[in-house]
N, C-alpha and C positions, 0 to 999 in steps of 0.2 A: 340519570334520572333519580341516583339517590338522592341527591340533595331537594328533591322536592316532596320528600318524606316528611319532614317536619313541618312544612309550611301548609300541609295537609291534615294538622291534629285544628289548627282553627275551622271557622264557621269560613272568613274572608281566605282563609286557603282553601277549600275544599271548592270553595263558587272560582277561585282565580283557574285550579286545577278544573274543573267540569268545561271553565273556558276552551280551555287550551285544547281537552278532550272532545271538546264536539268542534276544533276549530272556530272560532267566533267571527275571527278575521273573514272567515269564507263567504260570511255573507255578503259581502261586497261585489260576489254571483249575481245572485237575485237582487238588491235591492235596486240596481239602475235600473233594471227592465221595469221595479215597480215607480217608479219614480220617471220615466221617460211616458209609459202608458198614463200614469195619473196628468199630466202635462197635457195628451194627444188629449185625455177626455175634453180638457175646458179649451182646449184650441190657447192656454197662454197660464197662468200665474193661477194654481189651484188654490181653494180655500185653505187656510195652514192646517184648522181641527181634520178633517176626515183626510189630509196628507201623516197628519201626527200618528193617528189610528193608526194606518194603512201599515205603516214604518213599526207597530208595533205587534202588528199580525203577521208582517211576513218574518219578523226577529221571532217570535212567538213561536211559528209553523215550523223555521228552520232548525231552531235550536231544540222543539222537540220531535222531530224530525232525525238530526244526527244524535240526540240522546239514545234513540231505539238504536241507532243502526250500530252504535256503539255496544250496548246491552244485548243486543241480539247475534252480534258477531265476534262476542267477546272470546269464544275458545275458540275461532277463523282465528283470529289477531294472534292468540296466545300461540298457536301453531306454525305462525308466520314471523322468519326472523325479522323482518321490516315493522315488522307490528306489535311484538311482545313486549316493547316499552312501554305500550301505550298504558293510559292511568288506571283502567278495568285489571286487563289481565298483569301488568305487574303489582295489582295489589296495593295504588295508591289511592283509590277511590272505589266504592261498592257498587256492582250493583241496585243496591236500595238506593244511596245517596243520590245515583242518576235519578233514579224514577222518581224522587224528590223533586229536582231542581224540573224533570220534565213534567212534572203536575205545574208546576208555575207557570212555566212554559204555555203549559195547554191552557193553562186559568188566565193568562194576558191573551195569548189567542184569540179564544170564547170574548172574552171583554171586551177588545178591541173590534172583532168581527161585529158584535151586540151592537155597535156606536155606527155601524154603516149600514148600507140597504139591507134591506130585511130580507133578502133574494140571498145574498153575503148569508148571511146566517143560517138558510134553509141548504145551501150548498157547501157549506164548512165539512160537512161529516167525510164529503167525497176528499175535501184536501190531505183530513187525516190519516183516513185510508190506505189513500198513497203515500204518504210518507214512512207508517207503518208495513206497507207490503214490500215496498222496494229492497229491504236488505235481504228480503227471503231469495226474490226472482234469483240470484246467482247461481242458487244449489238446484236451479233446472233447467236454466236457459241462458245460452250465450246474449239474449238478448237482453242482458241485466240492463245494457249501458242506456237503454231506450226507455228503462225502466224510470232510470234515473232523470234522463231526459222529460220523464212525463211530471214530475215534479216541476218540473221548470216549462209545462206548457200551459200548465195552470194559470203562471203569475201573471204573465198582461191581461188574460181573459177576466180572472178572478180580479182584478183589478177594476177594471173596467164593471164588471156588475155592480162593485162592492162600491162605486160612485155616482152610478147611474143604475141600477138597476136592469140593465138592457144589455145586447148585447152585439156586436157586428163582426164581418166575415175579415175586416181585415185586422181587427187584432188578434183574430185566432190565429189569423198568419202570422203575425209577430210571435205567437204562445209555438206557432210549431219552428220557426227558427229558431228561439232560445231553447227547445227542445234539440236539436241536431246538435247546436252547438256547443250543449253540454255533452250530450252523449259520444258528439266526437273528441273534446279532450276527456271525457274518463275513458275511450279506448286508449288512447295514451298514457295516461295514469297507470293504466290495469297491465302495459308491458312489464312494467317492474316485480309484477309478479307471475307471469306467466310460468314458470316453473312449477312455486310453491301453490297454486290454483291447479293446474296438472296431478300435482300429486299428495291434495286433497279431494279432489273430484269436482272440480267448483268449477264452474260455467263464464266464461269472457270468451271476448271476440280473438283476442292476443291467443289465449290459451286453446280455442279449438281452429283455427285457421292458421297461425304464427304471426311473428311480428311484422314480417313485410307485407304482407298482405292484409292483416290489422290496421297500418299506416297507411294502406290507400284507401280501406274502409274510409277510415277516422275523416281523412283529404273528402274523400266524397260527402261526405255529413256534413261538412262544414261547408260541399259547394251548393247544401241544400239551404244551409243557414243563411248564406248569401241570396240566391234566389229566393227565398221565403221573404225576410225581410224587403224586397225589393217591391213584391207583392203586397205587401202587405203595407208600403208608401203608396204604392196606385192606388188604393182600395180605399185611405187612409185619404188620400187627396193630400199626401204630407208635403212641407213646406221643402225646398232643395236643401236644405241643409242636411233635412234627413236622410237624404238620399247621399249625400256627402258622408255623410257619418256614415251611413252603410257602405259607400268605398273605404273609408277609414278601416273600419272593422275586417275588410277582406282583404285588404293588403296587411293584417297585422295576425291573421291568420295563418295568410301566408306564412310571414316570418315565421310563427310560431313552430308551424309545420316543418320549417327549414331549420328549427331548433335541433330536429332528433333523425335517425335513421334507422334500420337497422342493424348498423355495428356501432353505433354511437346513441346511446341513451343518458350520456353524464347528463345534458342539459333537460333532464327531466324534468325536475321541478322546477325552473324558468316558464318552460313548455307549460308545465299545468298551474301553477298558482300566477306567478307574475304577471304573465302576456293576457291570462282569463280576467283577471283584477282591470287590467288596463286596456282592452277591449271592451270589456261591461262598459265602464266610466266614461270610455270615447267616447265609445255608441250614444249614450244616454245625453251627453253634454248637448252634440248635434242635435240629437232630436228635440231637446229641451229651448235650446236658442232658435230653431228654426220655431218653436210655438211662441217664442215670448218676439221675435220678428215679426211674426206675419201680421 
């Protein structure tokens, strides 16, 4: 990490570093789920303005979002050998400099939210909320990962207002599947540190129950993600692709699942970043061509 010392005295180092520090790449999470939902609203090929918006609310929400969780868990990080590189606690970026780049953040948010239904803008405060409480829930309750999850059961709902104003029962099924199935890989995520969370006092599923029994939690989450989503094609009246796409997704869970153990956790980050990246994008392709079919 030294060498990202100097490329951090610029203005365009310090924005490359904040990237990298709130992972940017990540949001390739959320963004199918918003992009799969903005499709279901027009039943086919959305208006591109309020897709444009939409794409810059949820970049907006995310990245200030992982700013806080970053500034707020900055001496967690600095305590944790996995995590004392990071740009906060070794001292390659400030926290001032965050809370900079997450004013921007929040100021495209706002802007963007402004440009879509006005319902989008009376319920923004609730988005922020959560994104700001989320890094706290750890230091009291194993059920951070749920915490986490409730961030991501916003996105098809809030979607869906922020284009229509309105709202129905099966995209909230879609908001609580992408809820399980975040919170089932940060149970996975969160093995890596199940030690160094033991003995800070910090709250995971990994850390108060163990890992084998974490890993069937996680497997169970995910068979809720599956049935949710399934629910929420009936509700939806969605076209069979989509229902294709959600077999897709549950046999790549699978795999995912079949990634790790507990004597074997090498393939951790496979497990959590690649398979989640490429699950999202299935999922959404499906449901996207089953709208521009029907």
């Amino acid at each position: 990490m030294a060498s990202a010392t100097p490329q951090a005295t610029t203005a365009w180092g310090r924005i490359m570093l904040f990237s990298e520090t709130i992972k940017f790449e990540h949001s390739v999470f959320a963004l199918p789920f918003a992009a799969a939902t903005a499709f279901l609203v027009t039943d086919g090929l959305p208006e591109w303005r309020p897709l444009v918006w939409l794409a810059v609310a949820m970049v907006g929400a995310r990245t200030f979002g992982m700013g806080a969780n970053r500034v707020i868990d900055a001496g967690i990080d600095a305590r944790n050998p996995r995590t004392a590189s990071r740009a906060i606690p070794a001292g390659l970026i400030t926290s001032r400099q965050v809370w900079v780049y997450m004013g921007v953040a929040l100021a495209a948010f706002l802007l963007a939210v402004s440009q879509l239904d006005r319902l989008a803008w009376y319920l923004s405060p609730v988005v922020i909320a959560v994104l700001t409480v989320y890094p706290y829930t750890k230091r009291f309750t194993w059920l951070a990962h749920l915490a986490l999850g409730a961030v991501y059961i916003i996105i098809p709902p809030a979607t869906w207002v922020a284009l229509t104003g309105d709202l129905n029962w099966g995209v909230t099924w879609l908001g609580i599947g992408a809820m399980f199935w975040v919170a089932g890989f940060d149970i996975i995520y969160a093995t890596a540190d199940i030690e160094i969370d033991r003995a800070q006092g910090l709250n995971s599923i990994p850390a108060r129950f163990g890992i084998r029994a974490a890993l069937w939690i996680s497997r169970s989450f995910h068979l809720v993600t599956v049935a949710a989503l399934v629910i929420a094609g009936l509700l939806l009246d969605a076209h069979a692709l989509y229902f294709a796409g959600t077999g897709a997704a549950a046999a790549l869970l699978t795999y995912e699942q079949r990634l790790i153990s507990p004597n074997d956790l090498s393939k951790l980050g496979a497990a959590f970043f690649t398979m989640n990246g490429i699950i999202a994008v299935v999922f959404a392709v499906f449901v996207i061509a089953g709208t521009l079919v029907s």
